[in-house]
ChimeraX commands (.cxc) that place a marker at each C-alpha (Angstrom):
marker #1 position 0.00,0.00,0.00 radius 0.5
marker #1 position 2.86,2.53,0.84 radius 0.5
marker #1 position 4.73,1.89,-2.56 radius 0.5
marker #1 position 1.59,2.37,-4.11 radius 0.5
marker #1 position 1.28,5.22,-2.76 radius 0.5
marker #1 position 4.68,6.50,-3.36 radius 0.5
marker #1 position 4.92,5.49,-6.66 radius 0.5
marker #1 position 1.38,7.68,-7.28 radius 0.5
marker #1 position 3.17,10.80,-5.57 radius 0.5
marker #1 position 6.48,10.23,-7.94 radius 0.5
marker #1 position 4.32,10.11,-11.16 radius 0.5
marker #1 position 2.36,13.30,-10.03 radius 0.5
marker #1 position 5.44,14.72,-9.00 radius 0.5
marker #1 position 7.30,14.27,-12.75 radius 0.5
marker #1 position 4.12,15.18,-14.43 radius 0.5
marker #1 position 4.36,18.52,-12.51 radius 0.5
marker #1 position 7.71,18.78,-13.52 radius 0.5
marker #1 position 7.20,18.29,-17.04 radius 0.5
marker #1 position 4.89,20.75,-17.45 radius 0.5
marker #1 position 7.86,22.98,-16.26 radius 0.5
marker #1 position 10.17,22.01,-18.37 radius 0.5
marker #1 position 10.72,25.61,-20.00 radius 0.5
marker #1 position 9.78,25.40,-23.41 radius 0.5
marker #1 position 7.73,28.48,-23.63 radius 0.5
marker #1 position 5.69,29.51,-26.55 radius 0.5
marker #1 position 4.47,32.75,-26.85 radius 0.5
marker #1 position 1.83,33.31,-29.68 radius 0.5
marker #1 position 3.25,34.88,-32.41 radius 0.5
marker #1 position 7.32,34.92,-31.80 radius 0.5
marker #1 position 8.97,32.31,-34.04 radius 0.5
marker #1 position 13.02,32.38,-33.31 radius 0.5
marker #1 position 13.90,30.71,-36.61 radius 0.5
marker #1 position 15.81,33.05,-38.68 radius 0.5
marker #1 position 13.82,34.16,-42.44 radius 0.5
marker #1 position 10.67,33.19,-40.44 radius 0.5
marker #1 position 7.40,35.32,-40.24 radius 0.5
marker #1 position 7.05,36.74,-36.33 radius 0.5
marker #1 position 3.76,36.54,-36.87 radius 0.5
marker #1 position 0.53,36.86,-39.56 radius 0.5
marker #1 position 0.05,40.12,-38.44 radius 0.5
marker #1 position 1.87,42.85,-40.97 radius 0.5
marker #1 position 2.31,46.52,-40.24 radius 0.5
marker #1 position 0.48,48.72,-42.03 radius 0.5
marker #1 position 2.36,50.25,-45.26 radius 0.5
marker #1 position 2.30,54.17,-45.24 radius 0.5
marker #1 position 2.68,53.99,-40.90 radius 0.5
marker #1 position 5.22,56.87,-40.50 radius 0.5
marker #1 position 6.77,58.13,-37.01 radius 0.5
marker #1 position 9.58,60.30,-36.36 radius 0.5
marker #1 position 12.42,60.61,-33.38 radius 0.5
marker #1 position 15.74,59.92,-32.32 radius 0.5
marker #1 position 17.78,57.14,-34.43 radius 0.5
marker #1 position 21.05,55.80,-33.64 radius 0.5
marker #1 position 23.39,52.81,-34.83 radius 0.5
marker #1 position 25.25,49.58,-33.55 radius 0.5
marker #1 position 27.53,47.12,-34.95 radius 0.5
marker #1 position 30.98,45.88,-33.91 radius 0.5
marker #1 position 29.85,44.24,-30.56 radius 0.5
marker #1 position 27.02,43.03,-31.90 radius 0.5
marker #1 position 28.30,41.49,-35.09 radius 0.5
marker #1 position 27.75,37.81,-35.39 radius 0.5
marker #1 position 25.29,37.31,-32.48 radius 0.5
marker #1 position 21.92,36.38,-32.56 radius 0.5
marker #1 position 19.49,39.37,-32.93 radius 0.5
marker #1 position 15.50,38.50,-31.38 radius 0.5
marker #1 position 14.28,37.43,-34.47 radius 0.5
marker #1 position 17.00,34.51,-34.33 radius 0.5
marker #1 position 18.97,35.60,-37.33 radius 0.5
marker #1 position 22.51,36.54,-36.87 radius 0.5
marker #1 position 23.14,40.47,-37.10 radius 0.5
marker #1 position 25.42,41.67,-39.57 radius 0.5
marker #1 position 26.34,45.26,-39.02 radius 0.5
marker #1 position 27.07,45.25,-43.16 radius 0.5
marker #1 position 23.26,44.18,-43.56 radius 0.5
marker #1 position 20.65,46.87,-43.46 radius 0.5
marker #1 position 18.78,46.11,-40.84 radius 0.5
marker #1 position 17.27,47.71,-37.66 radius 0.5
marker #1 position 15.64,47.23,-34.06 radius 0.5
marker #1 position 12.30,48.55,-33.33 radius 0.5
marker #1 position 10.42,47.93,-30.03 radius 0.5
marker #1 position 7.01,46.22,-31.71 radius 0.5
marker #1 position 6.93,46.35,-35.58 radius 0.5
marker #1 position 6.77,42.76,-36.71 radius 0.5
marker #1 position 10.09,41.43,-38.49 radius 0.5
marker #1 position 10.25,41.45,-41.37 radius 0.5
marker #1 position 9.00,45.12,-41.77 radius 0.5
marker #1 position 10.43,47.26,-44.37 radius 0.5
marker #1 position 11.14,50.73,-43.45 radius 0.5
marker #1 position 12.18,53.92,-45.12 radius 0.5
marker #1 position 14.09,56.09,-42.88 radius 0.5
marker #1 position 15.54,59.73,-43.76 radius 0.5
marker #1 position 17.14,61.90,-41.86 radius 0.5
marker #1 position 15.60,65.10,-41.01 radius 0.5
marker #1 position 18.63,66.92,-41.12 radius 0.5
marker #1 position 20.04,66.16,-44.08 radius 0.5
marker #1 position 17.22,64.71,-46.45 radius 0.5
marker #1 position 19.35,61.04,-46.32 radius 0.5
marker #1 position 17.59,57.96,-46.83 radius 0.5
marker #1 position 17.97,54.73,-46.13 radius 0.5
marker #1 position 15.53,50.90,-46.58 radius 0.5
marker #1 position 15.54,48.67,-43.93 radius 0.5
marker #1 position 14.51,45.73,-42.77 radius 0.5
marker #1 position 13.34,45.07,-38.73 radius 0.5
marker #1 position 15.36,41.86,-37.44 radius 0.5
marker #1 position 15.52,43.01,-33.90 radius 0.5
marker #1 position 14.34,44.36,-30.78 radius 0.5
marker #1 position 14.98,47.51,-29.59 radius 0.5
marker #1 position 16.59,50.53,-29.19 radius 0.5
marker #1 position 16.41,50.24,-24.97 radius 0.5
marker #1 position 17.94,53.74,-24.95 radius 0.5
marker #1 position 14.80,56.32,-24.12 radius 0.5
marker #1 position 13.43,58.22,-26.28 radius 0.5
marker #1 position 15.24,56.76,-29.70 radius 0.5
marker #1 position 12.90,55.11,-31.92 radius 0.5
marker #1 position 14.80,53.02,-33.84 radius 0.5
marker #1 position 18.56,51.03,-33.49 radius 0.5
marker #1 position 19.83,50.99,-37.20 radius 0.5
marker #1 position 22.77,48.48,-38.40 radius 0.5
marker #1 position 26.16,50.07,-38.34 radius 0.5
marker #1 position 25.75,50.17,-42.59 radius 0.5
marker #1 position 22.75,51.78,-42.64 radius 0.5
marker #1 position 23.99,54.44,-40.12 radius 0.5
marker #1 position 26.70,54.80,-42.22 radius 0.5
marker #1 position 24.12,56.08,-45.21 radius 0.5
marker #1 position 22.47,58.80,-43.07 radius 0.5
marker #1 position 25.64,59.97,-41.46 radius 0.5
marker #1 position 25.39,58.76,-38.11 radius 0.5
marker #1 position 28.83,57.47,-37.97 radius 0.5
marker #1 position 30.17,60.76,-37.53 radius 0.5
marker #1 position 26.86,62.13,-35.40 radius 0.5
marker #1 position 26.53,59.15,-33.79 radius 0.5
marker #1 position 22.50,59.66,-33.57 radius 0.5
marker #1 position 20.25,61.93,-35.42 radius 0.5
marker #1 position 16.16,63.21,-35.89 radius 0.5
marker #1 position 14.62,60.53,-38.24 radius 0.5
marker #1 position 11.10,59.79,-40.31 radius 0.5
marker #1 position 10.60,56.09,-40.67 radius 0.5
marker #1 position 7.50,55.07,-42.64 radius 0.5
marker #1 position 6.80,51.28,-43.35 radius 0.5
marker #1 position 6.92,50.17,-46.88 radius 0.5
marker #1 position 6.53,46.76,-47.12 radius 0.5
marker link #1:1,2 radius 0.2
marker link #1:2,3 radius 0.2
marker link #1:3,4 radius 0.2
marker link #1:4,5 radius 0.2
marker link #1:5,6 radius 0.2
marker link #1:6,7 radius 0.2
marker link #1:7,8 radius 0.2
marker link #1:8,9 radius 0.2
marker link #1:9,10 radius 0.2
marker link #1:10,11 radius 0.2
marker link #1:11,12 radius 0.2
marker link #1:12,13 radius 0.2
marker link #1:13,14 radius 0.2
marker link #1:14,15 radius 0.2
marker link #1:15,16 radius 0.2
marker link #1:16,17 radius 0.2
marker link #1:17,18 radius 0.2
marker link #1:18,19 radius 0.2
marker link #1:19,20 radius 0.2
marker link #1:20,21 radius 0.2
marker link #1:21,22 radius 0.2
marker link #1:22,23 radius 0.2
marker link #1:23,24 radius 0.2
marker link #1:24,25 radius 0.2
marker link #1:25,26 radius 0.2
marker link #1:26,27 radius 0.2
marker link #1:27,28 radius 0.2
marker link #1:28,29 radius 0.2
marker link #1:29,30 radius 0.2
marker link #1:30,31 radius 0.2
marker link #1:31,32 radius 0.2
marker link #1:32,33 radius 0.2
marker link #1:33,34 radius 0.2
marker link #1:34,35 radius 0.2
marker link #1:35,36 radius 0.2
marker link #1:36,37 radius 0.2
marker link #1:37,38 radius 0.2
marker link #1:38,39 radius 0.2
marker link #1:39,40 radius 0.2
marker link #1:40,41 radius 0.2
marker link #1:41,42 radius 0.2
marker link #1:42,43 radius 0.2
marker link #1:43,44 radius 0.2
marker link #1:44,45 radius 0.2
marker link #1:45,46 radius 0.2
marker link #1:46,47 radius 0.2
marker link #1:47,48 radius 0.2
marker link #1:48,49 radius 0.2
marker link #1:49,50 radius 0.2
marker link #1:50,51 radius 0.2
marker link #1:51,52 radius 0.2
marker link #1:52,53 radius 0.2
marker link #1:53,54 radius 0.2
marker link #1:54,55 radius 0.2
marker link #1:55,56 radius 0.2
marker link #1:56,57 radius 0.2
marker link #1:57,58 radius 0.2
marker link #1:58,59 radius 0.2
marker link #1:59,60 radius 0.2
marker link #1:60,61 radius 0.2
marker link #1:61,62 radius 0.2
marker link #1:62,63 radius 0.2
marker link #1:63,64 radius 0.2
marker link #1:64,65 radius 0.2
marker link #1:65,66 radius 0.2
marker link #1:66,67 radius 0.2
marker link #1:67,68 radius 0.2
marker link #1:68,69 radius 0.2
marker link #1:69,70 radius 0.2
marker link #1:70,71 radius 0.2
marker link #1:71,72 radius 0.2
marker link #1:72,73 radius 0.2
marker link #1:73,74 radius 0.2
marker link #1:74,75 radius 0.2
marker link #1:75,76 radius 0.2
marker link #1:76,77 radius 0.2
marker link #1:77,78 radius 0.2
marker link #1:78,79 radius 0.2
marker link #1:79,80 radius 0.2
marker link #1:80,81 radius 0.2
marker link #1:81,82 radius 0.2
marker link #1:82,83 radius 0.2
marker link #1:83,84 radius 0.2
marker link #1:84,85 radius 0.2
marker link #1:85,86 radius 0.2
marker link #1:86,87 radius 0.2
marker link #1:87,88 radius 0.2
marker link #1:88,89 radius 0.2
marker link #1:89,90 radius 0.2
marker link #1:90,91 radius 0.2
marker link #1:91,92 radius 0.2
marker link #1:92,93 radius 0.2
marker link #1:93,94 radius 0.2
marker link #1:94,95 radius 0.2
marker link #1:95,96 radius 0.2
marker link #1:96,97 radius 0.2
marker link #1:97,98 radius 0.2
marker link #1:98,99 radius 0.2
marker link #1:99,100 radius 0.2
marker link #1:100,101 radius 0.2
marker link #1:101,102 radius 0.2
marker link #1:102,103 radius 0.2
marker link #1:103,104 radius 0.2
marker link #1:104,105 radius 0.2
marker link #1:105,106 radius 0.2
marker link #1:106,107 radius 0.2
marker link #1:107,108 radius 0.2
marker link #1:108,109 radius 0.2
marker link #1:109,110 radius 0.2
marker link #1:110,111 radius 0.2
marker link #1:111,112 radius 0.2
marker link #1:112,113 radius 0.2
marker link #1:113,114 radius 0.2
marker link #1:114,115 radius 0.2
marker link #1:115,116 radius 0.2
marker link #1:116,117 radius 0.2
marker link #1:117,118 radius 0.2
marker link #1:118,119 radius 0.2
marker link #1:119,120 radius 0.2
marker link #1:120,121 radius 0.2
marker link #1:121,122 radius 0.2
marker link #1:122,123 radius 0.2
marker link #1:123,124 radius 0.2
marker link #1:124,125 radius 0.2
marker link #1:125,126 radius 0.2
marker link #1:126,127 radius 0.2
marker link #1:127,128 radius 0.2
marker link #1:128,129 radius 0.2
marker link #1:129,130 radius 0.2
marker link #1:130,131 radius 0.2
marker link #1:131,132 radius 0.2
marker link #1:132,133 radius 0.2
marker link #1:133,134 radius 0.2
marker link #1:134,135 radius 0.2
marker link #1:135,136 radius 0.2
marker link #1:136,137 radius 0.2
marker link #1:137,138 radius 0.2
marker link #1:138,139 radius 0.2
marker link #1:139,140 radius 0.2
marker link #1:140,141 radius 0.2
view
């Protein structure tokens, strides 16, 4: 009777733990690189403006949020929410510079910037001499 009972407790027990066994799956978020986030697409013509800046070297070769591996050479960005895969114009307010891009990451975690561009694509608008800059970023695809 007390094995029985004990075995019982040590299959509840690994069923619990199972159940725990961190896989998580959060609806929508796919971490396989040239994968859609999501179904949901932003809509094309959404424009918003603010502060832009740029990384690269220490990020080159690790993995951004979308899964892919960044490339500062690639034009690519971070944007807090816009699904990946999201095509953006950006020009610079400043000097009329413009720029495509594609989101592949999270971000910028600095406040009040709106968008983290690739190390190339700050390049284009200047910011490797500014090091951040007043942008207009409208989705195009």
């Amino acid at each position: 009777m007390l094995s029985r009972l004990f075995l019982a407790i040590l299959i509840c027990a690994s069923v619990v733990f199972l159940g725990c066994s961190g896989a998580t799956h959060r609806r929508g978020y796919n971490r396989m690189a040239g994968q859609p986030q999501s179904e949901k697409k932003a809509e094309i013509g959404y424009t918003f403006s603010g502060d832009a800046s740029f990384y690269g070297n220490g990020y080159d070769g690790k993995k951004t949020a979308s899964g892919e591996i960044f490339d500062r050479d690639d034009f690519t960005c971070a944007h807090r929410t816009l699904p990946f895969g999201t095509r953006l114009k950006v020009v610079r307010v400043k000097t009329g510079a413009s720029v495509i891009v594609r989101v592949n990451d999270r971000g910028p975690y600095v406040k009040k910037r709106v968008l983290d561009l690739s190390e190339a694509a700050g390049k284009v608008l200047g910011f490797d001499k500014a090091g951040h800059g007043q942008v207009t970023a409208t989705v195009i695809e």
